[in-house]
N, C-alpha and C positions, 0 to 999 in steps of 0.2 A: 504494500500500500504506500502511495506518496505518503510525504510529511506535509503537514499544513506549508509550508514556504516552499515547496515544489510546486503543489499542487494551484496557488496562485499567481506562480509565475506561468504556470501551462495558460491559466483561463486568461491570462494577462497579454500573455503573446498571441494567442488564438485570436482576444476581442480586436487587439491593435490591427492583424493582419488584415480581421474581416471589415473591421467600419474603417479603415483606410479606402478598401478597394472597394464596396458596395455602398456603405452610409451607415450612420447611424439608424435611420429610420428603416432599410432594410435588412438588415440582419437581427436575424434574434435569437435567443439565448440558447436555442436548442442547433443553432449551426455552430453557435462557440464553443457547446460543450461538445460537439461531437468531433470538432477540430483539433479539441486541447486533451479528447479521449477522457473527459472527467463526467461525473454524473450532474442533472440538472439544482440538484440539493446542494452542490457546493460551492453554484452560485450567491443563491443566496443566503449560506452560510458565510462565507467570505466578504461578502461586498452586499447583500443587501436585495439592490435590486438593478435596472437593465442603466438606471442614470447613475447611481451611486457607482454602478461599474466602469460607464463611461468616463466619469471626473478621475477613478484610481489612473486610468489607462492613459491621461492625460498628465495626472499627477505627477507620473514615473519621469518624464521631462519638466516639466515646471519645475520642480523642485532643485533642477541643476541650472535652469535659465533664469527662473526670477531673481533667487539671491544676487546673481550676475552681474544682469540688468541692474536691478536696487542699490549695488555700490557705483557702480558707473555714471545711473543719473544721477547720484548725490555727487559725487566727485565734478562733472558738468557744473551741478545748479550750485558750488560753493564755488565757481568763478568769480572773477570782479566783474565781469562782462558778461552778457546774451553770450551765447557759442551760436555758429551759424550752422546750420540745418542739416549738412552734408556729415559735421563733427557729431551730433547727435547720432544721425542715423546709423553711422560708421560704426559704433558700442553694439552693435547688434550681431556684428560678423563674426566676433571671438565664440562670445558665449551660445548662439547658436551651432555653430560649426561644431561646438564640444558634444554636444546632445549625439551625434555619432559614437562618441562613448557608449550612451546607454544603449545605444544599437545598431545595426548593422543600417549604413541610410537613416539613422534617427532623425537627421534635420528636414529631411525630406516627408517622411514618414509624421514626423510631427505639426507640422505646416499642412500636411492634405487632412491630418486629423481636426487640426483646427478648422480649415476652408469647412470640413463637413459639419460641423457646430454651428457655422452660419447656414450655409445651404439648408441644412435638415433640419432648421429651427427650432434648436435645443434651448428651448427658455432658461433653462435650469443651469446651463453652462452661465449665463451672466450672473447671474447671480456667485456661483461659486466663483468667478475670477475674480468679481466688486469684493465676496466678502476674505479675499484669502488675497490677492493680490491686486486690492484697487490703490491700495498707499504707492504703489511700486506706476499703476499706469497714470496716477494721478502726476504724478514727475513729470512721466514722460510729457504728458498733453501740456505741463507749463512750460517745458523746456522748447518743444513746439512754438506755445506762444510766446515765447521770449524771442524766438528766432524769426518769426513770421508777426511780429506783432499788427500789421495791419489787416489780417484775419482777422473775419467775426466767429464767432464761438461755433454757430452755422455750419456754417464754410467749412472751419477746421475740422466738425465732425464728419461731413463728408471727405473732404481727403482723407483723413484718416483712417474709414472704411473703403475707399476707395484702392488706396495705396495697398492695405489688407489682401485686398483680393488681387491684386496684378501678383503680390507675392506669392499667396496660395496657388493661385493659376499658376508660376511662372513653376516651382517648387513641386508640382503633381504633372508637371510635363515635363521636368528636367532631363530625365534620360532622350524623350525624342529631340528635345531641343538642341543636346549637344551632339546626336548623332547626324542633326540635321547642319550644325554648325561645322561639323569634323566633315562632313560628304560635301556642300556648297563652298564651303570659305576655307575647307581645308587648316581650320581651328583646334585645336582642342581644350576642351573649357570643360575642368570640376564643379563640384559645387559652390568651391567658395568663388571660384571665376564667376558663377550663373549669381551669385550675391553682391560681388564687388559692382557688375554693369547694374543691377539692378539699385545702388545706392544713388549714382548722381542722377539717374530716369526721377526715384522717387521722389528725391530732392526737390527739383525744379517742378515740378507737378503738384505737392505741395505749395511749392510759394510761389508758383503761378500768380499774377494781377488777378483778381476777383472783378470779372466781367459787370457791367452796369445793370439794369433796369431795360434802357433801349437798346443797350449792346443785344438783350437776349431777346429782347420784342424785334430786333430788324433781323438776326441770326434766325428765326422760327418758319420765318414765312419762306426764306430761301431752302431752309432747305424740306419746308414742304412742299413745293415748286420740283422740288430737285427727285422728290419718291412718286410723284406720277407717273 
Protein backbone atom coordinates (compact mmCIF):
# COMPACT_ATOMS: atom_id res chain seq x y z
CA UNK A 1 0.00 0.00 0.00
CA UNK A 2 1.28 3.65 -0.71
CA UNK A 3 2.04 5.90 2.23
CA UNK A 4 -0.12 8.88 2.63
CA UNK A 5 2.92 11.20 0.84
CA UNK A 6 3.17 8.88 -2.11
CA UNK A 7 -0.16 8.56 -2.47
CA UNK A 8 -0.74 12.52 -2.85
CA UNK A 9 1.95 13.16 -4.86
CA UNK A 10 0.30 10.32 -7.53
CA UNK A 11 -3.21 12.33 -7.24
CA UNK A 12 -1.03 15.57 -7.55
CA UNK A 13 0.73 14.61 -10.70
CA UNK A 14 -2.26 12.98 -12.36
CA UNK A 15 -4.65 16.23 -11.57
CA UNK A 16 -1.79 18.75 -12.96
CA UNK A 17 -1.22 16.43 -16.05
CA UNK A 18 -5.20 16.29 -16.68
CA UNK A 19 -6.54 20.06 -16.12
CA UNK A 20 -3.29 21.37 -17.87
CA UNK A 21 -4.33 19.41 -21.20
CA UNK A 22 -8.20 19.24 -20.82
CA UNK A 23 -9.42 22.05 -18.13
CA UNK A 24 -10.50 22.30 -15.08
CA UNK A 25 -14.01 22.16 -15.99
CA UNK A 26 -13.58 18.91 -17.86
CA UNK A 27 -11.81 16.46 -16.11
CA UNK A 28 -13.20 14.90 -13.05
CA UNK A 29 -12.05 13.10 -10.34
CA UNK A 30 -12.61 9.66 -11.47
CA UNK A 31 -10.19 10.28 -14.66
CA UNK A 32 -7.45 11.41 -11.92
CA UNK A 33 -7.96 8.75 -9.97
CA UNK A 34 -7.80 6.33 -12.44
CA UNK A 35 -4.59 8.12 -13.85
CA UNK A 36 -2.63 8.24 -10.44
CA UNK A 37 -4.20 4.23 -10.15
CA UNK A 38 -5.49 5.43 -6.56
CA UNK A 39 -9.12 4.94 -5.35
CA UNK A 40 -11.97 7.79 -5.44
CA UNK A 41 -11.89 7.87 -1.33
CA UNK A 42 -8.58 9.36 -1.29
CA UNK A 43 -9.52 12.06 -2.89
CA UNK A 44 -11.24 13.27 -0.69
CA UNK A 45 -9.52 12.17 2.20
CA UNK A 46 -6.47 14.05 1.19
CA UNK A 47 -7.78 17.34 -0.21
CA UNK A 48 -11.40 17.56 0.23
CA UNK A 49 -12.90 18.11 -2.67
CA UNK A 50 -12.41 18.75 -6.83
CA UNK A 51 -11.48 22.96 -5.92
CA UNK A 52 -9.62 22.20 -2.69
CA UNK A 53 -7.72 19.92 -5.12
CA UNK A 54 -7.35 22.30 -7.68
CA UNK A 55 -5.61 25.28 -5.40
CA UNK A 56 -3.18 22.14 -3.64
CA UNK A 57 -2.11 21.46 -7.42
CA UNK A 58 -1.51 25.00 -7.86
CA UNK A 59 -0.09 25.47 -4.59
CA UNK A 60 2.80 23.13 -5.39
CA UNK A 61 4.21 26.32 -7.56
CA UNK A 62 3.11 29.22 -5.73
CA UNK A 63 4.66 28.55 -2.87
CA UNK A 64 8.22 28.72 -4.66
CA UNK A 65 7.02 31.80 -6.84
CA UNK A 66 5.20 34.10 -4.55
CA UNK A 67 7.81 34.30 -1.73
CA UNK A 68 10.19 35.31 -4.87
CA UNK A 69 8.19 37.64 -6.32
CA UNK A 70 7.34 39.20 -2.43
CA UNK A 71 11.04 40.08 -1.90
CA UNK A 72 11.70 41.48 -5.21
CA UNK A 73 8.74 43.93 -5.31
CA UNK A 74 9.61 45.16 -1.90
CA UNK A 75 13.25 45.54 -2.84
CA UNK A 76 11.71 47.74 -6.23
CA UNK A 77 9.08 49.70 -4.03
CA UNK A 78 12.13 50.67 -1.29
CA UNK A 79 13.68 52.75 -4.27
CA UNK A 80 14.04 56.52 -4.07
CA UNK A 81 12.42 56.53 -7.60
CA UNK A 82 9.34 54.85 -9.62
CA UNK A 83 11.52 51.92 -11.43
CA UNK A 84 10.29 51.81 -15.18
CA UNK A 85 8.02 49.13 -16.21
CA UNK A 86 10.60 46.95 -18.37
CA UNK A 87 12.75 46.64 -14.47
CA UNK A 88 9.53 45.58 -12.90
CA UNK A 89 8.58 43.14 -15.38
CA UNK A 90 12.14 41.66 -15.62
CA UNK A 91 11.74 40.18 -11.50
CA UNK A 92 9.56 37.62 -13.12
CA UNK A 93 12.08 35.68 -15.31
CA UNK A 94 14.32 34.26 -12.28
CA UNK A 95 11.68 33.06 -10.06
CA UNK A 96 9.49 31.77 -12.79
CA UNK A 97 12.18 29.89 -14.76
CA UNK A 98 12.91 28.19 -11.15
CA UNK A 99 9.36 26.44 -10.95
CA UNK A 100 11.19 23.92 -13.55
CA UNK A 101 12.50 22.79 -10.24
CA UNK A 102 9.35 21.50 -9.20
CA UNK A 103 8.83 19.80 -12.43
CA UNK A 104 9.75 18.76 -15.44
CA UNK A 105 8.38 22.13 -17.82
CA UNK A 106 6.94 23.47 -14.43
CA UNK A 107 6.99 27.12 -15.99
CA UNK A 108 5.08 26.04 -18.65
CA UNK A 109 2.88 23.69 -17.13
CA UNK A 110 2.12 26.39 -14.53
CA UNK A 111 1.07 29.27 -16.67
CA UNK A 112 -1.54 26.93 -18.80
CA UNK A 113 -2.79 25.99 -15.29
CA UNK A 114 -3.25 29.39 -14.56
CA UNK A 115 -4.75 30.43 -18.25
CA UNK A 116 -7.20 27.54 -17.23
CA UNK A 117 -8.51 29.27 -13.99
CA UNK A 118 -9.59 32.15 -16.06
CA UNK A 119 -10.83 30.36 -19.10
CA UNK A 120 -12.81 27.74 -16.82
CA UNK A 121 -14.09 30.32 -14.58
CA UNK A 122 -12.98 29.02 -11.22
CA UNK A 123 -14.54 31.67 -8.94
CA UNK A 124 -12.98 30.09 -6.16
CA UNK A 125 -9.34 30.55 -7.49
CA UNK A 126 -9.75 34.50 -6.78
CA UNK A 127 -10.54 34.27 -3.93
CA UNK A 128 -7.77 31.89 -2.66
CA UNK A 129 -4.96 34.15 -4.53
CA UNK A 130 -6.79 37.69 -2.76
CA UNK A 131 -6.71 35.64 0.52
CA UNK A 132 -3.10 33.95 0.41
CA UNK A 133 -1.34 36.16 -1.95
CA UNK A 134 -3.18 39.46 -2.44
CA UNK A 135 -0.35 41.50 -0.07
CA UNK A 136 2.27 40.09 -2.73
CA UNK A 137 -0.18 41.24 -6.04
CA UNK A 138 -1.06 44.31 -4.32
CA UNK A 139 2.94 45.40 -4.89
CA UNK A 140 2.91 44.47 -7.92
CA UNK A 141 -0.32 46.64 -9.29
CA UNK A 142 1.43 49.89 -7.25
CA UNK A 143 4.71 49.23 -8.66
CA UNK A 144 2.75 49.34 -12.07
CA UNK A 145 1.20 52.56 -11.19
CA UNK A 146 4.29 54.06 -10.13
CA UNK A 147 5.64 53.38 -13.50
CA UNK A 148 2.77 54.08 -15.69
CA UNK A 149 1.24 56.77 -13.53
CA UNK A 150 -0.94 58.33 -16.15
CA UNK A 151 -3.10 55.02 -16.17
CA UNK A 152 -6.44 55.13 -14.70
CA UNK A 153 -7.09 52.38 -12.35
CA UNK A 154 -9.46 51.00 -15.42
CA UNK A 155 -7.01 50.99 -17.97
CA UNK A 156 -4.54 49.26 -15.78
CA UNK A 157 -6.99 46.60 -14.86
CA UNK A 158 -7.37 45.79 -18.35
CA UNK A 159 -3.62 45.48 -19.25
CA UNK A 160 -3.07 43.73 -16.66
CA UNK A 161 -5.48 40.92 -17.69
CA UNK A 162 -4.71 41.45 -21.00
CA UNK A 163 -0.96 41.06 -20.69
CA UNK A 164 -2.17 37.74 -18.48
CA UNK A 165 -3.36 36.15 -21.20
CA UNK A 166 -0.79 36.81 -24.24
CA UNK A 167 1.41 35.04 -21.56
CA UNK A 168 -0.62 32.16 -20.99
CA UNK A 169 -1.29 31.96 -24.75
CA UNK A 170 2.30 32.42 -25.49
CA UNK A 171 3.48 29.65 -22.47
CA UNK A 172 0.71 26.72 -23.65
CA UNK A 173 2.02 27.08 -27.26
CA UNK A 174 5.73 27.35 -26.52
CA UNK A 175 6.89 24.10 -27.94
CA UNK A 176 5.12 24.96 -31.43
CA UNK A 177 6.28 28.25 -31.32
CA UNK A 178 9.93 27.48 -31.07
CA UNK A 179 9.67 24.70 -33.42
CA UNK A 180 8.12 27.02 -35.79
CA UNK A 181 10.96 29.77 -34.90
CA UNK A 182 13.94 26.84 -35.37
CA UNK A 183 12.09 25.60 -39.18
CA UNK A 184 11.24 29.61 -40.55
CA UNK A 185 14.04 31.87 -38.98
CA UNK A 186 16.39 29.05 -38.34
CA UNK A 187 16.26 30.22 -34.31
CA UNK A 188 16.53 28.47 -31.47
CA UNK A 189 14.77 29.89 -28.48
CA UNK A 190 14.06 28.03 -24.75
CA UNK A 191 11.83 29.11 -22.43
CA UNK A 192 13.51 31.66 -20.99
CA UNK A 193 14.26 33.06 -24.60
CA UNK A 194 10.17 32.76 -25.25
CA UNK A 195 10.18 35.10 -21.66
CA UNK A 196 12.92 37.53 -22.27
CA UNK A 197 10.93 38.73 -26.03
CA UNK A 198 7.97 38.59 -24.29
CA UNK A 199 9.08 41.27 -21.44
CA UNK A 200 9.77 44.49 -23.78
CA UNK A 201 6.18 43.29 -26.16
CA UNK A 202 4.58 43.60 -22.54
CA UNK A 203 6.13 46.44 -21.58
CA UNK A 204 5.13 48.84 -24.17
CA UNK A 205 1.47 47.50 -24.29
CA UNK A 206 1.06 48.37 -20.97
CA UNK A 207 2.11 51.84 -21.11
CA UNK A 208 0.70 52.34 -24.38
CA UNK A 209 -1.09 56.28 -24.41
CA UNK A 210 -4.71 55.46 -23.38
CA UNK A 211 -6.64 56.39 -26.46
CA UNK A 212 -9.57 59.23 -26.02
CA UNK A 213 -13.31 59.21 -26.13
CA UNK A 214 -13.34 60.33 -30.07
CA UNK A 215 -10.02 58.41 -30.65
CA UNK A 216 -12.49 55.32 -30.15
CA UNK A 217 -15.84 56.80 -31.59
CA UNK A 218 -13.83 57.78 -35.04
CA UNK A 219 -11.70 54.11 -34.67
CA UNK A 220 -15.47 52.07 -34.52
CA UNK A 221 -17.11 53.13 -37.51
CA UNK A 222 -13.93 52.32 -39.76
CA UNK A 223 -13.60 49.47 -38.84
CA UNK A 224 -17.18 48.59 -39.09
CA UNK A 225 -16.93 49.76 -42.73
CA UNK A 226 -13.98 47.46 -42.95
CA UNK A 227 -16.02 43.79 -41.66
CA UNK A 228 -18.66 44.09 -44.50
Amino acid sequence: MPNKHSTQYKILDAAQSLFAETGFNDTSLRQITSLAEVNLASVNYHFGSKKELIQAVLQRYLIVLMPRLDQEFTRLLAAQQPNNLNQVLMVFVKPLLELNKVNQNGTRIFLQLLGRGYTDVQGHLRWFFNHHYGRVLDKLVLLVQQACPDLPPGELFWRLHFSLGTVVFTMASNEALAEIAEADFNEKVDIEGVILRLIPYLSAAIAAPVPTVSQISQTAPMLASEGR
